[in-house]
PDB file of N, CA, C and O in Angstrom:
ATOM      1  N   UNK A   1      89.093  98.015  94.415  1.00  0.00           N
ATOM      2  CA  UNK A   1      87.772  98.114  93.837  1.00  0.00           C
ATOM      3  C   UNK A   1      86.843  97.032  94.369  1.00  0.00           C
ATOM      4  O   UNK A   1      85.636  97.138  94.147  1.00  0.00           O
ATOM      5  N   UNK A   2      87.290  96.066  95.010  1.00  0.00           N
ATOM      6  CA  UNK A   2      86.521  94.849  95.211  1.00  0.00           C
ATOM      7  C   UNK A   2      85.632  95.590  96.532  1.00  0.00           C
ATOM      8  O   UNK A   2      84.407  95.527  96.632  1.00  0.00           O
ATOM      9  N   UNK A   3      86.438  96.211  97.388  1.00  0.00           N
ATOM     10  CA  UNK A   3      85.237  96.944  98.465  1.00  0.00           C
ATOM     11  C   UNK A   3      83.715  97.309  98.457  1.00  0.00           C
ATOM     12  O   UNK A   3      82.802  97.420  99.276  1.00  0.00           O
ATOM     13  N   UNK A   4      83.915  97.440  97.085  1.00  0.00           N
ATOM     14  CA  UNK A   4      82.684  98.719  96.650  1.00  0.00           C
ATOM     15  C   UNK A   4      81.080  96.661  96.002  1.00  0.00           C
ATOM     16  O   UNK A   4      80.075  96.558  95.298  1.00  0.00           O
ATOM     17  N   UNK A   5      81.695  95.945  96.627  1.00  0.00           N
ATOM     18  CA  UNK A   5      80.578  94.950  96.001  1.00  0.00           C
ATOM     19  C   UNK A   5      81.540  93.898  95.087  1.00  0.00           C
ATOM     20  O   UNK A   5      82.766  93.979  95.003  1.00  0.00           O
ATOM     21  N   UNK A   6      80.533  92.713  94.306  1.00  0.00           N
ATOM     22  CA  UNK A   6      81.115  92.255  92.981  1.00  0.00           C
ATOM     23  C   UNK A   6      81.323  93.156  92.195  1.00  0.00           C
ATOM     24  O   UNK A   6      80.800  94.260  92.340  1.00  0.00           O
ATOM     25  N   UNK A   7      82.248  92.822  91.061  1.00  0.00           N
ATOM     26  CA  UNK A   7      82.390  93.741  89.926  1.00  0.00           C
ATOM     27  C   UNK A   7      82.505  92.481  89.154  1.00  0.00           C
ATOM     28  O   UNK A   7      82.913  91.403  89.586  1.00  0.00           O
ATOM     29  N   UNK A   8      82.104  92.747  87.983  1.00  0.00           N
ATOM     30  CA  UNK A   8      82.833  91.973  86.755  1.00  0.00           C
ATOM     31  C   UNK A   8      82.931  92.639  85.382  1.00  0.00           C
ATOM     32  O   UNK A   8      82.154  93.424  84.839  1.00  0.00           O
ATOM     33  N   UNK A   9      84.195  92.073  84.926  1.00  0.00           N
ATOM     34  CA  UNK A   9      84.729  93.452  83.616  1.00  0.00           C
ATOM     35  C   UNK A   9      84.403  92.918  82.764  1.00  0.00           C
ATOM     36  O   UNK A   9      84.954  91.914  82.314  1.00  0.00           O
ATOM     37  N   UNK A  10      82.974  93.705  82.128  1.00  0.00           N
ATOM     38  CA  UNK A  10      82.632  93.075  80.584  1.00  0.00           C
ATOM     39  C   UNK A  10      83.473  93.260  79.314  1.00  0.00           C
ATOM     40  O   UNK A  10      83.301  92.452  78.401  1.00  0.00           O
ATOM     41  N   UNK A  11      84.024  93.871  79.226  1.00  0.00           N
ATOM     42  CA  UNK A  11      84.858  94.952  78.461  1.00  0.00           C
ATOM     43  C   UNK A  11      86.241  95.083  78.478  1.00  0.00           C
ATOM     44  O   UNK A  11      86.538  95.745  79.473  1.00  0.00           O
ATOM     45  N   UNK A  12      87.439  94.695  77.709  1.00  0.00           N
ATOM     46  CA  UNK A  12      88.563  95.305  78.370  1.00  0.00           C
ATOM     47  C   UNK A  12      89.544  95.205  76.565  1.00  0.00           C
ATOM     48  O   UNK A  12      89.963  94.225  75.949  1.00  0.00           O
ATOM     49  N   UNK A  13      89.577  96.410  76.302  1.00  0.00           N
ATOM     50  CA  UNK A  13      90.476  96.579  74.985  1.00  0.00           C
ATOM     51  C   UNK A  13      91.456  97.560  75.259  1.00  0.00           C
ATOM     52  O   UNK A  13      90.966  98.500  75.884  1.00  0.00           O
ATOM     53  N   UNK A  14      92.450  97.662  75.064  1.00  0.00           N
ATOM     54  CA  UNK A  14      93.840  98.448  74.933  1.00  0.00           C
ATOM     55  C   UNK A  14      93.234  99.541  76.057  1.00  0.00           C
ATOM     56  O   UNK A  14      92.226  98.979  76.486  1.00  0.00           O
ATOM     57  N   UNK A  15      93.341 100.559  76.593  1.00  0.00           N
ATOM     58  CA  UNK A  15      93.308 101.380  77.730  1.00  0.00           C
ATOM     59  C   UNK A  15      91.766 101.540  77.866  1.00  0.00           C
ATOM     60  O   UNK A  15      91.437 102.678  78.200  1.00  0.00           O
ATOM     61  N   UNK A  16      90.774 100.683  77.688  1.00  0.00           N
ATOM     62  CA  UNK A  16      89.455 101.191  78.231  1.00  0.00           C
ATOM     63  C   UNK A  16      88.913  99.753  78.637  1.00  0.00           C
ATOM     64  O   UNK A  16      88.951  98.721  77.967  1.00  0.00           O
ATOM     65  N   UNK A  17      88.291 100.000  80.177  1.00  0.00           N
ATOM     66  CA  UNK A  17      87.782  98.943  80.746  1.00  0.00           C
ATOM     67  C   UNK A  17      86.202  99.094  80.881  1.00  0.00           C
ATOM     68  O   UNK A  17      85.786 100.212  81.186  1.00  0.00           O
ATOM     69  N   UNK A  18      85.404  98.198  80.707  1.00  0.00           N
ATOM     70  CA  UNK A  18      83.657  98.608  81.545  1.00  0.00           C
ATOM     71  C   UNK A  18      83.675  97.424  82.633  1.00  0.00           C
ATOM     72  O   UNK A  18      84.059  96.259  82.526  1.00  0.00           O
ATOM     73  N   UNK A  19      83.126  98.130  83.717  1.00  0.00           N
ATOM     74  CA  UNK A  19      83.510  96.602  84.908  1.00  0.00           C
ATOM     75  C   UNK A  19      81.705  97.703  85.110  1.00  0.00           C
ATOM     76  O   UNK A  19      81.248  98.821  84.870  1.00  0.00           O
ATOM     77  N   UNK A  20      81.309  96.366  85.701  1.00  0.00           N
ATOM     78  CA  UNK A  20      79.924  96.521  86.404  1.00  0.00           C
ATOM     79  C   UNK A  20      79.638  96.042  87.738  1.00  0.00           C
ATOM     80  O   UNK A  20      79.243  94.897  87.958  1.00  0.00           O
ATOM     81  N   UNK A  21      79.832  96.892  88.605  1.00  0.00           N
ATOM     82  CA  UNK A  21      79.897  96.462  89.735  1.00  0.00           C
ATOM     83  C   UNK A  21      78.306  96.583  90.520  1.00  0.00           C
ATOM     84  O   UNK A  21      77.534  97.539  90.454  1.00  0.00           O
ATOM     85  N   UNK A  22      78.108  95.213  91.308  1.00  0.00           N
ATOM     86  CA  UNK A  22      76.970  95.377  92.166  1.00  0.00           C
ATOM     87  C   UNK A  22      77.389  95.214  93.551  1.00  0.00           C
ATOM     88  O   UNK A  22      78.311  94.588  94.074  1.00  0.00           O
ATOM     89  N   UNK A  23      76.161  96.182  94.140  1.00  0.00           N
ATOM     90  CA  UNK A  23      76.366  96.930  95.611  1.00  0.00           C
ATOM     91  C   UNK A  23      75.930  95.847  96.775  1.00  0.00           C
ATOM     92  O   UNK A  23      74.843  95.268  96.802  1.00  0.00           O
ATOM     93  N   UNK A  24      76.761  95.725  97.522  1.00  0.00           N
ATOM     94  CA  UNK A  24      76.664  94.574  98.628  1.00  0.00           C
ATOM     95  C   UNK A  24      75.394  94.787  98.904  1.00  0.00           C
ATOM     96  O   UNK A  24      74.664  93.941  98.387  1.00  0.00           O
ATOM     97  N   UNK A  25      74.780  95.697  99.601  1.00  0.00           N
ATOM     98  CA  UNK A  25      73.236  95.898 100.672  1.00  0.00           C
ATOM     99  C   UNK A  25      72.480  95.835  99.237  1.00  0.00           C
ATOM    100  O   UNK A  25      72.318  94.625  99.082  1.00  0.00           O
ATOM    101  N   UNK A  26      71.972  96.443  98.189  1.00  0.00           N
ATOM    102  CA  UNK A  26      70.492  96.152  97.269  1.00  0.00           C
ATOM    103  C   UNK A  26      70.809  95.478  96.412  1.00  0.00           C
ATOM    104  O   UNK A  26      69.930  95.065  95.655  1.00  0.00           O
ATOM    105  N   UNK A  27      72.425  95.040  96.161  1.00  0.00           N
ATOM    106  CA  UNK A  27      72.702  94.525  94.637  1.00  0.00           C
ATOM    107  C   UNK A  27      72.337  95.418  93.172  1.00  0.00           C
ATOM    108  O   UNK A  27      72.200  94.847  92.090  1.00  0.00           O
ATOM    109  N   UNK A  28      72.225  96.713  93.327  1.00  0.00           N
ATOM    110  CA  UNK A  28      71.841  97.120  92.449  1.00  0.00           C
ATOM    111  C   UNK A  28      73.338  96.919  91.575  1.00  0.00           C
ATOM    112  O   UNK A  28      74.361  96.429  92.054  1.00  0.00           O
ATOM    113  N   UNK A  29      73.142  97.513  89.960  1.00  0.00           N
ATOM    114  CA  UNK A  29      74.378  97.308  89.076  1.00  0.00           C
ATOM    115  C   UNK A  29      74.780  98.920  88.895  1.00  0.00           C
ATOM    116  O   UNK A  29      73.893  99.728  88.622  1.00  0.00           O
ATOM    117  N   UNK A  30      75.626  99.176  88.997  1.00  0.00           N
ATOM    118  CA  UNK A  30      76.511 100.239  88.284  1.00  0.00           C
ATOM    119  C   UNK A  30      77.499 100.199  86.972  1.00  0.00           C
ATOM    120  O   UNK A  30      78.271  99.252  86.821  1.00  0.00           O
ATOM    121  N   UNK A  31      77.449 100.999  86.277  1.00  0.00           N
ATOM    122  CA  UNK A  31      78.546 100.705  85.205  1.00  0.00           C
ATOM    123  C   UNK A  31      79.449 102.050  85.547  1.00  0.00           C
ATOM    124  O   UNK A  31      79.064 103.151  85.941  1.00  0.00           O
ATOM    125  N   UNK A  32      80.534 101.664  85.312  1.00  0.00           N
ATOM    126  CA  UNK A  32      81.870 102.011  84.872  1.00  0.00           C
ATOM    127  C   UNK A  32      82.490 102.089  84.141  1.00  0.00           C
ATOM    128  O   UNK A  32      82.717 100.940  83.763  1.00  0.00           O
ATOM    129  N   UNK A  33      83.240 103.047  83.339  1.00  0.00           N
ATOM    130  CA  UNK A  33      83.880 103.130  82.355  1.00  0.00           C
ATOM    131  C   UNK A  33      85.107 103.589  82.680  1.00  0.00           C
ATOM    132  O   UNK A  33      85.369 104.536  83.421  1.00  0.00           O
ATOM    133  N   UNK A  34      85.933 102.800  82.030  1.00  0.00           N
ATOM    134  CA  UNK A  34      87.410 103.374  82.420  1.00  0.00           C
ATOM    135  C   UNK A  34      88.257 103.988  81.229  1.00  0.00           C
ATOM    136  O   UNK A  34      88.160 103.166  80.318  1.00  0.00           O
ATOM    137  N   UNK A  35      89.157 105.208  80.750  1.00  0.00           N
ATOM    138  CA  UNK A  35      89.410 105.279  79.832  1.00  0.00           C
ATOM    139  C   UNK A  35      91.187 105.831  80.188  1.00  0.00           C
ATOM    140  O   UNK A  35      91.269 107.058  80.246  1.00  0.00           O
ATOM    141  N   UNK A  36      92.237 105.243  80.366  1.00  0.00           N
ATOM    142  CA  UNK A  36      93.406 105.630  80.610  1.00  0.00           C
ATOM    143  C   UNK A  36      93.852 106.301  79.635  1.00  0.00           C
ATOM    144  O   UNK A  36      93.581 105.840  78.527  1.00  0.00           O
ATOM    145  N   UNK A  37      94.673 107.598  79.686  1.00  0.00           N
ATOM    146  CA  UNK A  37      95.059 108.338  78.844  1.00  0.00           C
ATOM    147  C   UNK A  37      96.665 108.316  79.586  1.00  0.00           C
ATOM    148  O   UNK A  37      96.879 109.175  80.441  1.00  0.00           O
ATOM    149  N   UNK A  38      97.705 107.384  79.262  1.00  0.00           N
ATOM    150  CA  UNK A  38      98.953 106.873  79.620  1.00  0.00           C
ATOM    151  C   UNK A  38     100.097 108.644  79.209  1.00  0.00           C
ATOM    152  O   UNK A  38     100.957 109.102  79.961  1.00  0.00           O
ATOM    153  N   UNK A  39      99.681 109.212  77.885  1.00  0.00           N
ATOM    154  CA  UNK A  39     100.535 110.203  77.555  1.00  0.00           C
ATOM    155  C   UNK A  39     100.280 111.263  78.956  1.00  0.00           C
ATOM    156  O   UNK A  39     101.126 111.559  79.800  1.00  0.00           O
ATOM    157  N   UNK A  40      99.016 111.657  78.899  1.00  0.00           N
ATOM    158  CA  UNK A  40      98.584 112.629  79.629  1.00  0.00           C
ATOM    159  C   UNK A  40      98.298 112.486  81.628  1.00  0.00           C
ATOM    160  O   UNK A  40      98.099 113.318  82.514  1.00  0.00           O
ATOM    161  N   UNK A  41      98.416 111.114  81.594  1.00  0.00           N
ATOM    162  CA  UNK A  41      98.511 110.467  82.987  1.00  0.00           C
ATOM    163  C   UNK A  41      97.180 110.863  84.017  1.00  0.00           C
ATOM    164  O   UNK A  41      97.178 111.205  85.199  1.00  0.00           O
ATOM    165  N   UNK A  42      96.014 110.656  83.005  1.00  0.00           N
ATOM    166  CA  UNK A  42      94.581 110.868  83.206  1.00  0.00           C
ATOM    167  C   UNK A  42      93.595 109.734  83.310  1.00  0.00           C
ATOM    168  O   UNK A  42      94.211 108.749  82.902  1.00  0.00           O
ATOM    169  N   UNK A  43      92.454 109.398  83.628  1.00  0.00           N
ATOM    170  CA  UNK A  43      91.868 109.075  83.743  1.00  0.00           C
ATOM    171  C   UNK A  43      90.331 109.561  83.095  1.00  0.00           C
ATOM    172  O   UNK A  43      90.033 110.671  83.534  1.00  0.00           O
ATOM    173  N   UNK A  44      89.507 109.111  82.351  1.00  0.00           N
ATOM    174  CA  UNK A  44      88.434 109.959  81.673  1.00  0.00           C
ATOM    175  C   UNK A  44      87.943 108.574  82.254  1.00  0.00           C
ATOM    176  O   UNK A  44      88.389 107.439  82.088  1.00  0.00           O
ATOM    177  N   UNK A  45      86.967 109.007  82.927  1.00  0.00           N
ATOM    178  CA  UNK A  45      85.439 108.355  84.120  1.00  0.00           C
ATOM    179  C   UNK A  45      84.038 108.191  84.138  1.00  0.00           C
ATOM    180  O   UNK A  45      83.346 109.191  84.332  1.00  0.00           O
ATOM    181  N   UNK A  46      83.647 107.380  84.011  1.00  0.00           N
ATOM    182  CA  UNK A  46      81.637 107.408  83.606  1.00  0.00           C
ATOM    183  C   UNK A  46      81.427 106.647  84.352  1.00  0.00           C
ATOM    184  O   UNK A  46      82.137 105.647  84.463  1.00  0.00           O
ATOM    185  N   UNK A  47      80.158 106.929  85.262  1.00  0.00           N
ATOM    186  CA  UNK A  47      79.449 106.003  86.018  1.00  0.00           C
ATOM    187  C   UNK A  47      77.948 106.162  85.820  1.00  0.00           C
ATOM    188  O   UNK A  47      77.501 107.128  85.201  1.00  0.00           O
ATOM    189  N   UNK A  48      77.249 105.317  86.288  1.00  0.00           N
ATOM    190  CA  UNK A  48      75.666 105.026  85.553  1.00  0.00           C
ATOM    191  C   UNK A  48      75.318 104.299  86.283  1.00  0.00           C
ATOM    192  O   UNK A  48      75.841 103.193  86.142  1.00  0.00           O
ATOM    193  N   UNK A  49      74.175 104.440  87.582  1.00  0.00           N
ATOM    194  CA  UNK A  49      73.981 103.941  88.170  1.00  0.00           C
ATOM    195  C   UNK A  49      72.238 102.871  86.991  1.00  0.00           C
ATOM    196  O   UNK A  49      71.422 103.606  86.435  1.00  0.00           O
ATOM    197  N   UNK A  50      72.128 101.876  86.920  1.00  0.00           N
ATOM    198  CA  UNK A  50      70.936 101.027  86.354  1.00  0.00           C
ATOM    199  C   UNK A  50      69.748 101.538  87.373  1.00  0.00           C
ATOM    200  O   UNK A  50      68.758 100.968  86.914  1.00  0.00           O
ATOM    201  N   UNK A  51      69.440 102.083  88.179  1.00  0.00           N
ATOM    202  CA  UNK A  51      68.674 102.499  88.936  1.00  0.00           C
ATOM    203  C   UNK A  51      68.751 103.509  90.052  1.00  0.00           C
ATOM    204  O   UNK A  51      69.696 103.925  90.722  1.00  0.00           O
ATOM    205  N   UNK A  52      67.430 103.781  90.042  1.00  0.00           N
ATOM    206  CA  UNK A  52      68.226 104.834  91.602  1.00  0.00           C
ATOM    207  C   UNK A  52      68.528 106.368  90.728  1.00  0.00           C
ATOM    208  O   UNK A  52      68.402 106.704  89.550  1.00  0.00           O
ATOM    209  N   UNK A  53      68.934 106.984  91.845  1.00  0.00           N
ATOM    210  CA  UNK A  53      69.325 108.594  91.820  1.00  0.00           C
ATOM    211  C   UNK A  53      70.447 108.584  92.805  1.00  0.00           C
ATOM    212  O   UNK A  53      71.281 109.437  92.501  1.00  0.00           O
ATOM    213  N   UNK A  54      70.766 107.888  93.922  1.00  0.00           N
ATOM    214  CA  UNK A  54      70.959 108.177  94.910  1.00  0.00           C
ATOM    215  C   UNK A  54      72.293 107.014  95.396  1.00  0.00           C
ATOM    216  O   UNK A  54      72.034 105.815  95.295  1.00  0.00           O
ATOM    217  N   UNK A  55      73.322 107.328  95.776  1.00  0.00           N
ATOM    218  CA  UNK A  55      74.133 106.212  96.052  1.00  0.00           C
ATOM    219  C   UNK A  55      75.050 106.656  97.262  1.00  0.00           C
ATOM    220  O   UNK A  55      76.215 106.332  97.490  1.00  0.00           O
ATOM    221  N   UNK A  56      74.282 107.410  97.908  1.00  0.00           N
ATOM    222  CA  UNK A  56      75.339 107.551  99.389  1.00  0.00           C
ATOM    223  C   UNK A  56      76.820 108.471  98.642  1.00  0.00           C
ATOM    224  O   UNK A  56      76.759 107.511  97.874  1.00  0.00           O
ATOM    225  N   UNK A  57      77.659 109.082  98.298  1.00  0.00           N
ATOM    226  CA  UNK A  57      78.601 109.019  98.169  1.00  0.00           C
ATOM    227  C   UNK A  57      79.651 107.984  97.071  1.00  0.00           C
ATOM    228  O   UNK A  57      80.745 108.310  96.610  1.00  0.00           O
ATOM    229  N   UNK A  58      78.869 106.610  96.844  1.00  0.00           N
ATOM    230  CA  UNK A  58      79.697 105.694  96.712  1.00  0.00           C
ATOM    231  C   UNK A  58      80.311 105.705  95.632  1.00  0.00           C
ATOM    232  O   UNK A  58      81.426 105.255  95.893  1.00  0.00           O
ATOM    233  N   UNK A  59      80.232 106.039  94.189  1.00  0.00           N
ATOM    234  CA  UNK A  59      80.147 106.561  93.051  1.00  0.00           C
ATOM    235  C   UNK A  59      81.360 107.418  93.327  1.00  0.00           C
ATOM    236  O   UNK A  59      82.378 106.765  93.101  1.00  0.00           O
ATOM    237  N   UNK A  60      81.639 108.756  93.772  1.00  0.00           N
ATOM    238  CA  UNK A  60      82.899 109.494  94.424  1.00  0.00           C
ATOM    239  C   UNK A  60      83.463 108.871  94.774  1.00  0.00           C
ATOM    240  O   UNK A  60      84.456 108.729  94.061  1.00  0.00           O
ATOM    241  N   UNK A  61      83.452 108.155  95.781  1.00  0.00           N
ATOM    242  CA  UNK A  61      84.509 107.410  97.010  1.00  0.00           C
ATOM    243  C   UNK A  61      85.214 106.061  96.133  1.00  0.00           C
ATOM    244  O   UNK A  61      86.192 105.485  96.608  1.00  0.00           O
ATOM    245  N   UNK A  62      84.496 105.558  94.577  1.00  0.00           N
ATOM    246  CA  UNK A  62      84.837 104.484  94.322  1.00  0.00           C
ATOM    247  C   UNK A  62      86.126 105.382  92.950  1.00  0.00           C
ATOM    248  O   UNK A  62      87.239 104.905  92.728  1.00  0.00           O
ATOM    249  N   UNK A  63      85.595 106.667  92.244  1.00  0.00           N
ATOM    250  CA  UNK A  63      86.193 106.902  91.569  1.00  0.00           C
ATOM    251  C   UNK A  63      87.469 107.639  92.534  1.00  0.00           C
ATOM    252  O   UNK A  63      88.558 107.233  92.129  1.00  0.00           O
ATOM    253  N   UNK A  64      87.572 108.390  93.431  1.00  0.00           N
ATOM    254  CA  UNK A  64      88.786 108.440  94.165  1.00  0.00           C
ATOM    255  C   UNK A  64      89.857 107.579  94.549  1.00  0.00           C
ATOM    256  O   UNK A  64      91.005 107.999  94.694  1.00  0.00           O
ATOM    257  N   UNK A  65      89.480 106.233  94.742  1.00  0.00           N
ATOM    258  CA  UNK A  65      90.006 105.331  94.883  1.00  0.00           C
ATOM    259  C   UNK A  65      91.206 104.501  93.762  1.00  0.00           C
ATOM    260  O   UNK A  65      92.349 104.048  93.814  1.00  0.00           O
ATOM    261  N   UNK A  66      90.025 104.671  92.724  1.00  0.00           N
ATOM    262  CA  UNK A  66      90.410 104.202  91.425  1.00  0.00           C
ATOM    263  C   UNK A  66      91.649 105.326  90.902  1.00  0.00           C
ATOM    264  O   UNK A  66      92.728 104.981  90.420  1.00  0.00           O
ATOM    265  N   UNK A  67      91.245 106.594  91.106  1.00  0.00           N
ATOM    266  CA  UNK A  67      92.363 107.496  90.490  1.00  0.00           C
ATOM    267  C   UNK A  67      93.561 107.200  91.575  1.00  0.00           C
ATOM    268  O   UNK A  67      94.507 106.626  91.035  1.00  0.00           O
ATOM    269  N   UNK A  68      93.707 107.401  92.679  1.00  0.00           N
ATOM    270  CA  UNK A  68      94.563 107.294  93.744  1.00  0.00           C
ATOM    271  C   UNK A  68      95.487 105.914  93.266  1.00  0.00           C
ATOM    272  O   UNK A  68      96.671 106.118  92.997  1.00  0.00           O
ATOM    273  N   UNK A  69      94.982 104.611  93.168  1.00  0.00           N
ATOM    274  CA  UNK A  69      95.402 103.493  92.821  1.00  0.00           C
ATOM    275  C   UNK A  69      96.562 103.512  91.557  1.00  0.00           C
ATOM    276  O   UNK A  69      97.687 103.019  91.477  1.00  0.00           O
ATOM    277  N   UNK A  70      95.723 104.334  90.602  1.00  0.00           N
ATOM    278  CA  UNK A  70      96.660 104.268  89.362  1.00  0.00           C
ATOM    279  C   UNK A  70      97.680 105.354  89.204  1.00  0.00           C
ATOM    280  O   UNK A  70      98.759 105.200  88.633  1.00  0.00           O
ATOM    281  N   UNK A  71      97.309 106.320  89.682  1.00  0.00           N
ATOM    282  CA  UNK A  71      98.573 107.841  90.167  1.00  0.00           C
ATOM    283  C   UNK A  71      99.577 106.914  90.694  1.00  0.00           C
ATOM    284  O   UNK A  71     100.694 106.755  90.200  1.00  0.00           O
ATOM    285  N   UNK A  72      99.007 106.166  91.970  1.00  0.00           N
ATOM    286  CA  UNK A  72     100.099 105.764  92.767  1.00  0.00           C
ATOM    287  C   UNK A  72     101.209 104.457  92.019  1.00  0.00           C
ATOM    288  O   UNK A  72     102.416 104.291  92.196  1.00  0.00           O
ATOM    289  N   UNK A  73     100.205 103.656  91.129  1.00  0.00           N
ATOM    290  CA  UNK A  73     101.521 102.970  90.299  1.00  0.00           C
ATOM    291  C   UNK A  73     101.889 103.557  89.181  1.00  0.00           C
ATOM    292  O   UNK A  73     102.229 102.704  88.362  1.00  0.00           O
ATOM    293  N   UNK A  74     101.984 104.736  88.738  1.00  0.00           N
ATOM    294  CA  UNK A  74     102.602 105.400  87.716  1.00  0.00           C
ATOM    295  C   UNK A  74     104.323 105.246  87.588  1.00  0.00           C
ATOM    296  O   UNK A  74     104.929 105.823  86.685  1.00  0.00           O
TER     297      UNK A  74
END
């Protein structure tokens, strides 16, 4: 996750994280929501860009990553 800019996790209680990550080139902020569902071996996902419409892809490419990561240490 560090690819995608700073992040820092405001948030972190029993399976739900909010990390807010800002974008190397404008610094804009994104939020993230993370919600692990451990029985069901899911992921429930929110992103919110603070500005903008528009993020290249990055938003996809960061939540692919994130699911891939945690599938893979299951």
């Amino acid at each position: 996750m560090n690819n995608y800019g700073d992040m820092k996790i405001t948030e972190e209680e029993g399976n739900y994280i909010h990390i807010v990550f800002t974008t190397k080139s404008m610094r804009f902020n994104d939020d993230v929501e993370l919600l692990f569902d451990l029985t069901l071996k899911q992921i429930y996902y929110r992103s919110a860009s603070r500005i903008g419409y528009r993020d290249n892809g990055l938003n996809k490419q960061r939540y692919q990553d994130i699911k891939k990561a945690y599938l893979d240490n299951l």
